[in-house]
C-alpha positions, 0 to 999 in steps of 0.5 A, spaced: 500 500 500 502 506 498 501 511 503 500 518 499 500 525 503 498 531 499 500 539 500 496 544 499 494 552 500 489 553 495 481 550 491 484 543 491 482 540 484 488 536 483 487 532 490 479 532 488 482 528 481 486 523 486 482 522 490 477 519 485 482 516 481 484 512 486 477 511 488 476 509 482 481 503 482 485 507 476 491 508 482 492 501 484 494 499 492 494 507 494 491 512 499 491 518 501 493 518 509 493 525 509 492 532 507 497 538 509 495 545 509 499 551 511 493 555 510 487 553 514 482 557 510 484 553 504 478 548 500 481 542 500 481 542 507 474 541 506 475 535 500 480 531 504 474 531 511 469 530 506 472 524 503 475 522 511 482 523 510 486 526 516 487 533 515 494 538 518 494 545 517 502 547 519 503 555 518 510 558 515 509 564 520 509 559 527 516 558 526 522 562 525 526 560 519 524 556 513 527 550 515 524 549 520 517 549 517 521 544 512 522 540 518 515 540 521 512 538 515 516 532 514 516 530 521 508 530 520 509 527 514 513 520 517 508 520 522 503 517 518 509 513 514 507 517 508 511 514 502 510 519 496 509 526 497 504 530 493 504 538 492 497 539 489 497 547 489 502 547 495 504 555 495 510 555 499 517 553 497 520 547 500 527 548 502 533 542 501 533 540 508 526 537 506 529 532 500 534 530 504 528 525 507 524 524 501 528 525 495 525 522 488 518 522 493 515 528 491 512 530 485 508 537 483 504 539 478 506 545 473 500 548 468 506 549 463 511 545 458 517 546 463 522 549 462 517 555 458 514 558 463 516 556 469 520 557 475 520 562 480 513 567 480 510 562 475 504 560 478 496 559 478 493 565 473 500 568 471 502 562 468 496 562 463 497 570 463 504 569 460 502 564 455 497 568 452 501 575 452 506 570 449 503 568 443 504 561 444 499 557 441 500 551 444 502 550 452 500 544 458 502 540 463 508 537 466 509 533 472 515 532 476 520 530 482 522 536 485 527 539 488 530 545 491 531 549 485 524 551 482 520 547 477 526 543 475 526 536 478 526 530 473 520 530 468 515 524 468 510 526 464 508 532 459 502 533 454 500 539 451 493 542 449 491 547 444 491 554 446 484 557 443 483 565 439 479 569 444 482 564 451 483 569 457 488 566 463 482 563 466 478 559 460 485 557 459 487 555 466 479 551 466 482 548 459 488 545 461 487 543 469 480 538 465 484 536 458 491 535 462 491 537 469 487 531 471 490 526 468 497 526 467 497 527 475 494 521 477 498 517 471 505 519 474 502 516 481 500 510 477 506 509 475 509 510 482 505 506 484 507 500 480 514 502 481 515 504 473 520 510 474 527 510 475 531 516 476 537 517 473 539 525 475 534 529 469 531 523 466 525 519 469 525 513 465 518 509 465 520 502 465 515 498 461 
């Protein structure tokens, strides 16, 4: 049994498509055990209890330095044995002493094809702003292993959706989060699951 936790900070769409993939026996042998906030308005707080997950909520602002805070979410992880860490719109960045202890355990989700778009200030509505403004006519997601340098851990899997004439930041963000977001996401925790991946540095290889 794989014992997934998710970070979150925000709405929580890709934890809702995690919990209904796994429900739905699209991820095998796997479980939410725990859902971790350093917001505690945040509505996937409300999902995770809705669906009887454990919840914690662990501010940045009760403890004096990042890496502490770093060191209170992993702590809180390993108490519930967690074995893949999943940042689900976790808007917070998490330090090198964190992957020390869960190193090619933590995956995210980035509204873009890395490495365009990506990096430090791109996030949430900014990303689509600044496909738009770029002209592209393509764009997408991409899921990865993190590490300490933003958006640039090992890349598991991209798929690309058409940018459409008269698409503004938020139609375009609906798009890719249900053509794209929701699937890739749940495919990368199936493959993890399954131990399909193997890292080896920048490349993810999927055994077949």
């Amino acid at each position: 049994m794989l014992r997934i936790g998710v970070l979150v900070s925000g709405g929580g769409t890709n934890l809702q498509a995690i919990i209904d993939a796994i429900e739905s026996g699209v991820i095998p042998d796997s479980k939410v055990e725990l859902v971790l906030s350093n917001k505690e308005d945040a509505m996937a707080l409300d999902r995770a209890t809705s669906a009887g997950i454990s919840t914690e909520i662990i501010k940045r602002s009760e403890y004096e330095s990042s890496a502490e805070f770093d060191e209170a979410l992993a702590q809180t992880l390993s108490t519930y044995s967690i074995d893949l860490v999943l940042l689900a719109g976790f808007m917070a960045i998490l330090g090198a002493g964190f992957f020390t202890k869960f190193e090619n355990r933590v995956m995210n989700i980035h509204p873009a094809l890395i490495p365009s778009f990506s990096g430090a200030g791109y996030y949430g509505l900014k990303v689509h702003q600044a496909v738009l403004e770029a002209g592209c006519k393509i764009t997408g997601a991409s899921v990865h292993f993190v590490t300490p340098e933003v958006d640039a851990g090992p890349l598991i899997i991209q798929k690309a959706v058409a940018v459409k004439q008269g698409d503004t930041p938020e139609l375009l963000q609906r798009r890719v989060m249900e053509e794209v977001e929701w699937l890739i996401y749940p495919e990368a925790i199936r493959l993890f699951a399954l131990g399909l991946l193997e890292v080896h540095g920048r490349q993810v290889i999927i055994k077949q």
